[in-house]
N, C-alpha and C positions, 0 to 999 in steps of 0.2 A: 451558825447562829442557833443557839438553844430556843425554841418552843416548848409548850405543856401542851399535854391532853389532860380535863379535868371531866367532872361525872358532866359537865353541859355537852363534851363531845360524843360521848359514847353511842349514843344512840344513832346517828350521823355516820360516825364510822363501822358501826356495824350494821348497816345497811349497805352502805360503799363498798365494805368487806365482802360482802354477800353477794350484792352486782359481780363481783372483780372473782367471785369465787369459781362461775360460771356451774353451780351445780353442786361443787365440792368443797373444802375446806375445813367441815366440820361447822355444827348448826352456830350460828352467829348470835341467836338470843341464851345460850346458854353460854357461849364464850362473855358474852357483854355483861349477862349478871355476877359470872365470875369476877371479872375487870372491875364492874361498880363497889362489888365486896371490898375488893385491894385498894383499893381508890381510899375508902372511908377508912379502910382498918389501918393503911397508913398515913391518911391526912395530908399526902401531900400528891401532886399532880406528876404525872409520868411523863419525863425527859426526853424529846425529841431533837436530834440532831443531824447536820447534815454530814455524807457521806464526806467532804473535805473536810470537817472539823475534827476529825480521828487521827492522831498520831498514825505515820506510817508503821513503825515497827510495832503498834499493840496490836493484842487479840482481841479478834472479834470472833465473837460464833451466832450463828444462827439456831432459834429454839421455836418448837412448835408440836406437834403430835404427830404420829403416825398410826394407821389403822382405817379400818372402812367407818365410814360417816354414821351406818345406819347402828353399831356400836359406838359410838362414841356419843349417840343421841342418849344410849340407856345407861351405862355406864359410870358410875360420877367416879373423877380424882381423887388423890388422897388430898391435893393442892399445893404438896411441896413437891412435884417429880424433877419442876423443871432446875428447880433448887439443885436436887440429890446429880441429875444427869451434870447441870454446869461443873459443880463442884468436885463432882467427880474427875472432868476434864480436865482443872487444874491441876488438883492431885499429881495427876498424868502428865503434864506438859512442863509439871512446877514454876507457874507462874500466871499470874491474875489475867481475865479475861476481862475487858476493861468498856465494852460494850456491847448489847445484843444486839441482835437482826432478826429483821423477819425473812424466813423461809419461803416463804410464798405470802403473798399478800392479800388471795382468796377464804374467803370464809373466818370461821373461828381463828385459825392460825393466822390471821393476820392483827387480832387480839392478844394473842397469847406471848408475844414477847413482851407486848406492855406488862401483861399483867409481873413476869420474868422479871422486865425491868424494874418494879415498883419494890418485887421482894428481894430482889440484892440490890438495889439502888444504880442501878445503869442504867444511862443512857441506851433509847431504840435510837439506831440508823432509819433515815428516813428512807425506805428503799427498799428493794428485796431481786430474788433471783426468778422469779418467772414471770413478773407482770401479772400474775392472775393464778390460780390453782391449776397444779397436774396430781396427777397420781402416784407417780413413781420418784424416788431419790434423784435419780441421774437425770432428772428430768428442770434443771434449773441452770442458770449461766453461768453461774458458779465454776459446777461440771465441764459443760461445753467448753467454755476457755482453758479446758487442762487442769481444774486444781483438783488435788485429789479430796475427794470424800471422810475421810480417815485420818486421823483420829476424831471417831465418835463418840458420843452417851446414847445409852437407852435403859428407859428406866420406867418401871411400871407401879403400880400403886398400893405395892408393899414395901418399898425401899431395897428392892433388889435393880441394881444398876450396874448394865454391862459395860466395857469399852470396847470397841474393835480399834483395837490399833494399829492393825496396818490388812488392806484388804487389798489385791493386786488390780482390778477395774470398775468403776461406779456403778455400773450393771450387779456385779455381785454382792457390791453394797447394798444395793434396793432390795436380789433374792435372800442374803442371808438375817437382813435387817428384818423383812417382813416374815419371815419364817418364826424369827423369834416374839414380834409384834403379837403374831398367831397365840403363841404358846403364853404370853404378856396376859391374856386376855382379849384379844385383838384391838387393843387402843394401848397405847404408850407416847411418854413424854420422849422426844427427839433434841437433841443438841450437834450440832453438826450443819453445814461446814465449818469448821475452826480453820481460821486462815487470818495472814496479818494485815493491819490498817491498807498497804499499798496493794494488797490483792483485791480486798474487797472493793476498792474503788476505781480496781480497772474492769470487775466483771458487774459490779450491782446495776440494778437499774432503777435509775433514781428516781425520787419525788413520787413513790406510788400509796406511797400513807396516807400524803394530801391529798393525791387524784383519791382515794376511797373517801377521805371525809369533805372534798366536794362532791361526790358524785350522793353521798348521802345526804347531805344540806340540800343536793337539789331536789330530790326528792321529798324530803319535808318540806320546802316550797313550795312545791308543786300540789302535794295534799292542802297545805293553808290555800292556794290560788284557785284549786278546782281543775289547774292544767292537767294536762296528760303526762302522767311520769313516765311512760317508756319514750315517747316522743324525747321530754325534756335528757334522760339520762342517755340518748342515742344521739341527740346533740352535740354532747359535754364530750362523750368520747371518741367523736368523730364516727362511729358507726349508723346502722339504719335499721328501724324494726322491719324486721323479717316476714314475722306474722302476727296473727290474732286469733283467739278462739279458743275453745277448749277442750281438756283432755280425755280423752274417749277411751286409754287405756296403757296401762304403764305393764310392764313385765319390769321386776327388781328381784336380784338374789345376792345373799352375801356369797363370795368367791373366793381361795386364795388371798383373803385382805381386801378385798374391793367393796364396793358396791355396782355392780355390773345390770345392764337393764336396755331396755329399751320403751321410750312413751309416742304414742301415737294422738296427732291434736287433729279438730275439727275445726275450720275456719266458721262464721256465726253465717246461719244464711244459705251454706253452700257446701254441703256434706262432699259433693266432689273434690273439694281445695280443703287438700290435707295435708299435715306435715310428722315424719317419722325424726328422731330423735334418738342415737346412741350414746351412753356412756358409760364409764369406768371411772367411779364415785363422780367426775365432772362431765359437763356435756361434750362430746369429741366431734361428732359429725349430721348435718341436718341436712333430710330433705325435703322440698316443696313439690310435693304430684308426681316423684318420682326423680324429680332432678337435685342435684347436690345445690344449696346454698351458702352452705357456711363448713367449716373444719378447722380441725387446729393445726397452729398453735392460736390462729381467730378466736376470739370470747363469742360463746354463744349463751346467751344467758334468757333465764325464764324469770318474770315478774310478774306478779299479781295482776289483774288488768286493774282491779280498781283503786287500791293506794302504791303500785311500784315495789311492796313487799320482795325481793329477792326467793325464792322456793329452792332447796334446796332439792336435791334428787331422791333423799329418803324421805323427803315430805312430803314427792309428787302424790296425786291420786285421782281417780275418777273426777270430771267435775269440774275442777278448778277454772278457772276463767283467767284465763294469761296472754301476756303478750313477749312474744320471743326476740328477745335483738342482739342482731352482732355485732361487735365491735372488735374495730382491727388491732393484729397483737401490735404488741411493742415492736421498734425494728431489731433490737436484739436479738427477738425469737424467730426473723423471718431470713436470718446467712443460712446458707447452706449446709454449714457446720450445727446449726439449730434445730433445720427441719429435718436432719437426717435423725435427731432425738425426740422431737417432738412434736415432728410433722406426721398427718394423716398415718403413711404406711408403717411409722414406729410402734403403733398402735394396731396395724393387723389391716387397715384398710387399700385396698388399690387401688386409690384413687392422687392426685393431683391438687394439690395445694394449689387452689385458686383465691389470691390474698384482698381481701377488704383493701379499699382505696384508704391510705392515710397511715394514721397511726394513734397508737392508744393517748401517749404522752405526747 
């Protein structure tokens, strides 16, 4: 069953986006002015559809960016990449690509297939492959159920657009892809995975469009009622605020393509009750006084204390007054075959995936 997104949702879901980014994504109020642009410039509302309503044998691909966050904040588009990348793929495949996907549902890239959809006129899938932002390529369900990565687009904001048409495992996918990201300017438009209607609906994980643009109406709620937005959004997604307080000191460096960093917060009241903070462009692993509370593939997500605003990790800084909460991933990202890509130790850490009670969806 077809739905719209019109300029009354935008803001809602890029807030949603933001929550669901955990840190990464890419900034969300420059993805949504983007999207309000394409909204008016084509006058009509972007098509939202569910993962069953996709012919088995058509293509779908997924579009969205690659690059570290804290470039992609200064950097502006040319605005047709994701155009040049799609197009490209047909070229390649010879024959029409018949709806986008979102890649990850965190942050800006969980905009940017809309905005996709609006300029070739496709239909989004309601859905995506990580529940929430990660860092790397191979780091989506997509991946994990076996489909290959390849044939991709990448295409930067001169109209130069590459294919990798055949790369032997999704790991090298991520190294060869961001090597070039680098050389891009380190932000480019992504198209990939390309896979047909009955693949994408045995690996998507569905309905996380709507979980963002509820989780952002709660939030606007929550500012009209005076309630507590981390409270209200820890609710909605079955998770629990973690902490409170404020940030006493961030280390951020661009990497390799990342945004790599670590922030250190002060609870209000009790300079003893502290909480340390690692990530790679999204937040990956927290602790409270020493002891581990949260890791991925768990959302661990930082919000304004006082209107719920979602903070992005290139926008951490001194100061801020935040309140941290995790929420449990999707069960998708919690088999075995998951957390060996995108559990804690995928990431460099020795620690134990100890999983939030529940589930995101």
């Amino acid at each position: 069953m077809e739905r719209h997104i019109t300029l009354s949702d935008t803001l809602a879901l890029a807030i949603g986006a933001g929550i669901l980014g955990t840190g990464g994504g890419g900034n969300t109020y420059v993805g949504r002015i983007w999207l309000e642009r394409e909204l008016r410039r084509f006058g009509r509302p972007c098509r939202v559809i569910e993962a069953d309503d996709v012919d088995d044998d058509a293509y779908v691909c997924a579009i969205g960016t690659m690059g570290a966050p804290t470039v992609g904040n200064e950097k502006l588009y040319n605005g047709d990449e994701f155009i040049w990348a799609m197009r490209a793929l047909e070229t390649h495949i010879e024959a029409p690509i018949e709806a986008a996907l979102i890649g990850e549902i965190g942050g800006a890239n969980a905009l940017k297939p809309l905005i996709c959809g609006l300029q070739m006129n496709l239909p989004v899938v309601d859905g995506d492959g990580m529940g929430r932002a990660f860092p790397e390529l191979q780091m989506d369900t997509f991946s994990i159920s076996g489909l290959p990565l390849t044939p991709m687009g990448l295409a930067d904001n001169h109209g130069n657009v590459v294919i990798f048409h055949q790369v032997d495992t999704p790991l090298r996918v991520e190294q060869y892809a961001r090597n070039l990201t680098i050389e891009m300017g380190g932000s480019a438009a992504l198209a990939m995975p390309l896979m047909r209607g009955r693949e994408m609906k045995a690996a998507i994980i569905r309905g996380t469009l709507s979980l963002a643009q509820r989780l952002g109406s709660a939030v606007l709620a929550a500012r009209r009622s005076d309630a507590e937005p981390s409270d209200v959004v820890a609710e909605l997604g079955h998770g629990r605020v973690l902490f409170r307080g404020k940030i006493a000191d961030v280390e951020r460096r661009t990497v390799q393509g990342f945004a790599r960093g670590r922030l250190k917060l002060v609870a209000f009241g009790n300079p003893a009750d502290t909480m340390e903070i690692v990530f790679q462009n999204e937040n990956l692993v927290a602790w409270r006084s020493g002891e581990i509370v949260c890791t991925v593939p768990d959302l661990i997500c930082i919000l304004a204390l006082e209107d719920g605003e979602p903070i992005g990790t290139e926008m951490l800084r001194y100061g801020l007054q935040v309140a941290v909460i995790g929420l449990p991933a999707p069960r998708e990202l919690k088999t075995p075959a998951a957390l060996a890509v995108v559990g804690p130790r995928a990431f460099g850490y020795d620690v134990e995936f100890q999983p939030l009670p529940g589930s995101l969806l």
